[in-house]
C-alpha positions as CSV (number, residue, x, y, z in Angstrom):
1,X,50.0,57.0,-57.4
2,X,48.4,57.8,-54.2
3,X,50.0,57.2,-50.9
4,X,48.1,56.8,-47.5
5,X,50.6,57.4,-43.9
6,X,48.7,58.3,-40.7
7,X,50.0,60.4,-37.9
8,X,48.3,63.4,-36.1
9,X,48.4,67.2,-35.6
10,X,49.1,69.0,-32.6
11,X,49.9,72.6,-31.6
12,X,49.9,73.9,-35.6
13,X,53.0,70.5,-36.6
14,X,51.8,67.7,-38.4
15,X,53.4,64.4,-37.4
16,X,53.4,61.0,-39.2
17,X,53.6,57.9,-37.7
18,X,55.8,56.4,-40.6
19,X,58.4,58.1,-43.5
20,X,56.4,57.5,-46.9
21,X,58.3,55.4,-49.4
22,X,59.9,56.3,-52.3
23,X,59.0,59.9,-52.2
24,X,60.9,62.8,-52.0
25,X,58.5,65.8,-53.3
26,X,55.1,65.5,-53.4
27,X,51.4,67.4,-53.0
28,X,49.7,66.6,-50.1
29,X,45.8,66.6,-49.3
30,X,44.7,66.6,-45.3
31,X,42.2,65.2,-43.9
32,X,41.4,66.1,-39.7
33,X,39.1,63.4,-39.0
34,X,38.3,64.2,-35.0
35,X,38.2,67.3,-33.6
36,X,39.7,65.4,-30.3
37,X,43.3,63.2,-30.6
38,X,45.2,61.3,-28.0
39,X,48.4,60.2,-28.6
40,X,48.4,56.6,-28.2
41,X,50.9,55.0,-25.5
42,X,52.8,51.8,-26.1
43,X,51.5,49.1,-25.3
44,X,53.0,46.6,-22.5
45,X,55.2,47.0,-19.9
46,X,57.9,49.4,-20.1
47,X,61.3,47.3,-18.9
48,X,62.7,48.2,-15.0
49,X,59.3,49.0,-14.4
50,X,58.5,45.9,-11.6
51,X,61.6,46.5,-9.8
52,X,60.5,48.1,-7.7
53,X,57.7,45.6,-6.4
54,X,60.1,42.9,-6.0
55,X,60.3,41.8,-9.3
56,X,63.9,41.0,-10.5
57,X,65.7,38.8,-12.7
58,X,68.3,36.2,-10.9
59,X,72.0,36.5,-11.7
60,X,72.3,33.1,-13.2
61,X,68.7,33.4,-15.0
62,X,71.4,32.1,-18.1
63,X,73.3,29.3,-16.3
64,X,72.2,26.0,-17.9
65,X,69.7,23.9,-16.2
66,X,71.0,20.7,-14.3
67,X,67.8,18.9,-15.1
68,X,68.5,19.4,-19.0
69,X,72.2,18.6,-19.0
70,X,71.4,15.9,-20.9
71,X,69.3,17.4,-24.2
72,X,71.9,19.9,-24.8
């Protein structure tokens, strides 16, 4: 059975982006496909990070709404 995981090399370590299942020993076979990696960022917004351009969250952001008393 072959088994495919991606991940990157960097400073003579190899690092995978996911565990392999349901292997414990195993050969391996490498492939470098670019010469030139960048580790890719996550993607949105990382939380706390609008505060400080007046973003915030109220203190009763929770509190029920008046207006929809009545479908609750």
């Amino acid at each position: 059975m072959y088994t495919t995981v991606s991940g990157y090399y960097k400073d003579g370590e190899l690092f995978l982006n996911e565990k392999p299942e349901k292997l414990k020993n195993s050969k391996v076979l490498i492939t470098f496909l670019e010469e030139k990696f960048e580790e890719k960022t996550p993607k949105g917004i990382k939380l706390g990070s609008l505060s400080d351009r007046g973003f915030s969250i109220p203190d009763d952001f929770n509190d029920p709404i008046e207006d929809l008393k009545e479908y609750m």
